[in-house]
C-alpha positions as CSV (number, residue, x, y, z in Angstrom):
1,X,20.1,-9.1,-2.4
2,X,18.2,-9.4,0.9
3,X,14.2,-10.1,1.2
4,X,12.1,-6.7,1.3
5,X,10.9,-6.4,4.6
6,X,7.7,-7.4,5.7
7,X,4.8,-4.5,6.2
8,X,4.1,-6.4,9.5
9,X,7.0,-6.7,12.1
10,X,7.6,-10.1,13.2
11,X,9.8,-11.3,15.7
12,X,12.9,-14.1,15.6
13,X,10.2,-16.6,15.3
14,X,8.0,-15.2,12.7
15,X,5.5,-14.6,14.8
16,X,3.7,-11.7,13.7
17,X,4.1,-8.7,16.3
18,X,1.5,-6.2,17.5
19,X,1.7,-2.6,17.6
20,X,1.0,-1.6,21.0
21,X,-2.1,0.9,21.1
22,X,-1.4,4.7,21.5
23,X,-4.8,5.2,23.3
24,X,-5.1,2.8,26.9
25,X,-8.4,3.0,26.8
26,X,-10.0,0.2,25.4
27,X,-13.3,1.5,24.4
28,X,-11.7,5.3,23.4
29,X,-8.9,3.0,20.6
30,X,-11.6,1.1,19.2
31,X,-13.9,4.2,18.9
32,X,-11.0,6.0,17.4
33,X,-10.4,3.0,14.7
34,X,-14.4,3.0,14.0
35,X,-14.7,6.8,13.1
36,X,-11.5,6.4,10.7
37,X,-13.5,3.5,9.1
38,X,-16.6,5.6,8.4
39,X,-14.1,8.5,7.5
40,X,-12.9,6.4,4.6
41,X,-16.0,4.0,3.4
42,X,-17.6,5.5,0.4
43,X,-21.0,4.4,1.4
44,X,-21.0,7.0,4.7
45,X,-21.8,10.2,3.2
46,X,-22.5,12.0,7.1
47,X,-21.6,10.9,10.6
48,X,-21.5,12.8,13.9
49,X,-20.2,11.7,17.5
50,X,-23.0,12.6,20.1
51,X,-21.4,11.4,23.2
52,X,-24.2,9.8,24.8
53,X,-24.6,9.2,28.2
54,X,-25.2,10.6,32.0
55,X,-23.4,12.4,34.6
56,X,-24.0,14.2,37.9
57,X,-22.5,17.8,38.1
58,X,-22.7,19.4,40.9
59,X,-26.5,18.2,42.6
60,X,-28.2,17.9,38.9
61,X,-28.4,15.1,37.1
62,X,-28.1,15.5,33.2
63,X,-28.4,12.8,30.4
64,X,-26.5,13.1,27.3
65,X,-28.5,12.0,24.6
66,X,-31.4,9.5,24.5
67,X,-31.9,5.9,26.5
68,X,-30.5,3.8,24.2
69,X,-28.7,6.4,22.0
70,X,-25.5,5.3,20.1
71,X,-22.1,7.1,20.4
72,X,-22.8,7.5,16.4
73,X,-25.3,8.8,14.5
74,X,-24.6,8.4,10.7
75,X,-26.3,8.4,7.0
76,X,-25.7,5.2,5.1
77,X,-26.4,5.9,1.4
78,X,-28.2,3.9,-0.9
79,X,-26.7,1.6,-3.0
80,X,-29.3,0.8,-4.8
81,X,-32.6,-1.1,-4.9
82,X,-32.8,-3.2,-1.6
């Protein structure tokens, strides 16, 4: 009977192995990762992505957002007394 196999790949050397990323984008992965945490945590009733930012389109300039505005907006519920 053979040993189950490992829920991580590891290599000849047992050396555990990454998975590459499906997303090149460093920032857009991590985001990605983020929003499937608050998806899942029971303490994040509500979220929202607002895209935050600025850009110039055509000769106007137009923020996205507010200075200093996260990427995520989201309601943290109580837990109980603090």
């Amino acid at each position: 009977m053979g040993k189950p196999c490992p829920a991580v790949p590891v290599d000849l050397f047992g050396m555990e192995q990454q998975t590459p990323r499906a997303n090149s984008k460093h920032e857009a992965a991590a985001l990605r990762e983020v929003l499937m945490a608050l998806k899942a945590h029971p303490a994040v009733p509500w979220f929202e992505r607002m895209n935050s930012g600025a850009a110039r389109i055509g000769g106007r300039f137009i923020r996205f957002g507010w200075p200093g505005c996260s990427d995520l907006r989201d309601v943290v519920a109580a837990l109980g007394p603090l």
